[in-house]
Every structure is written in structure tokens, then in C-alpha cells.
N, C-alpha and C positions, 0 to 999 in steps of 0.2 A: 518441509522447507525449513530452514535453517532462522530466516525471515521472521515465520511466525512467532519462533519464541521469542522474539526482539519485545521490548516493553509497548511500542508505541512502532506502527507500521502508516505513512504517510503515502498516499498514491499520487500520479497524477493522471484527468483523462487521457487516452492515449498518447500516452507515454510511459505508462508506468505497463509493466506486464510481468507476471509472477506463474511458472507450470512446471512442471516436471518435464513434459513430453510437450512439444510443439504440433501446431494446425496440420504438418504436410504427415507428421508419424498420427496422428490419427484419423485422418483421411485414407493413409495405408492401411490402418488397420479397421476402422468399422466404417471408411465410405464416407463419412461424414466433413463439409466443406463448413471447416470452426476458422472464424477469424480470432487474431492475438487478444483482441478485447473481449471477444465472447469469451474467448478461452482462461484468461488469466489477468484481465484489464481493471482498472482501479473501479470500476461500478461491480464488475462480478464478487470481488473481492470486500468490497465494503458492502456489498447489499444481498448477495447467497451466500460465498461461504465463510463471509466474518473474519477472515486472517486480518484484512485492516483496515484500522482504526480511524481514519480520517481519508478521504476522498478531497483533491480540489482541482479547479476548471484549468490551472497552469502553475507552472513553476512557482509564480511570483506569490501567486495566493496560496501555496504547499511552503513557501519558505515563511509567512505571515503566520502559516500553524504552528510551526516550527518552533518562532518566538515567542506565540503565546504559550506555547505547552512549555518549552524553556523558561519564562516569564513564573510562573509556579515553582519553579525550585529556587533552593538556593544559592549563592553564591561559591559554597564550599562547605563541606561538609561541617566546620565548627559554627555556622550560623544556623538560625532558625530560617525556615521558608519566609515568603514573603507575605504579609498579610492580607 
């Protein structure tokens, strides 16, 4: 995934979904009935296979990480972060 190199990957509960291959192509191929969130959803991702970095319950509270994680850097590159 393209995604994972990103610095900082933000999910939200079902909403967010991250795979290569979708639930209907792998039910064709090994049988197996995977919903979007088993398969690639913002708990699978933050808590098995670690691509990312923050999980939150909705939008509002994933846009509140946002500005904390932004809230840590600087304004531009000739300033020092924030203390």
C-alpha cells in the first residue's frame, strides 16, 4: 500500500477501509465470507497489522488527532517546533 509509507496513517471506525483485494474476490477464491472491517478496517489496521497509527470512533474525533499531531510541528520550516 502506498498508504503505509505515509508518516502518520489516521483511520476511522467503519469508515475507513485499506486492502488490496476486496471480501467478494476472496470469498471467490478461498470460501471465506470477510466483511470491509474484518478485512481492512481501522481496528484491523491499528491493532494486527500496524499500518495505522491512530484509530478514532468518527470523523470529528480523527480530525481532533489531526490537530494534535499538526499542533507538534512547526509553523514553517525556519521556526523551531513548538515547545
Amino acid at each position: 500500500y502506498s498508504p503505509a509509507i505515509t508518516d502518520f496513517i489516521l483511520m476511522v471506525e467503519n469508515t475507513s477501509q485499506m486492502f488490496i483485494t476486496g471480501p467478494q474476490v476472496i470469498k471467490s477464491i478461498t470460501g471465506e465470507d470477510v466483511t470491509l472491517e474484518e478485512l481492512g478496517g481501522a481496528r484491523t489496521h491499528s491493532s494486527k497489522s500496524g499500518v495505522a497509527h491512530f484509530s478514532a470512533e468518527s470523523e470529528q474525533d480523527c480530525l481532533a488527532l489531526v490537530r494534535k499531531l499538526l499542533s507538534y510541528l512547526p509553523s514553517n520550516n525556519m521556526e523551531d517546533p513548538p515547545a
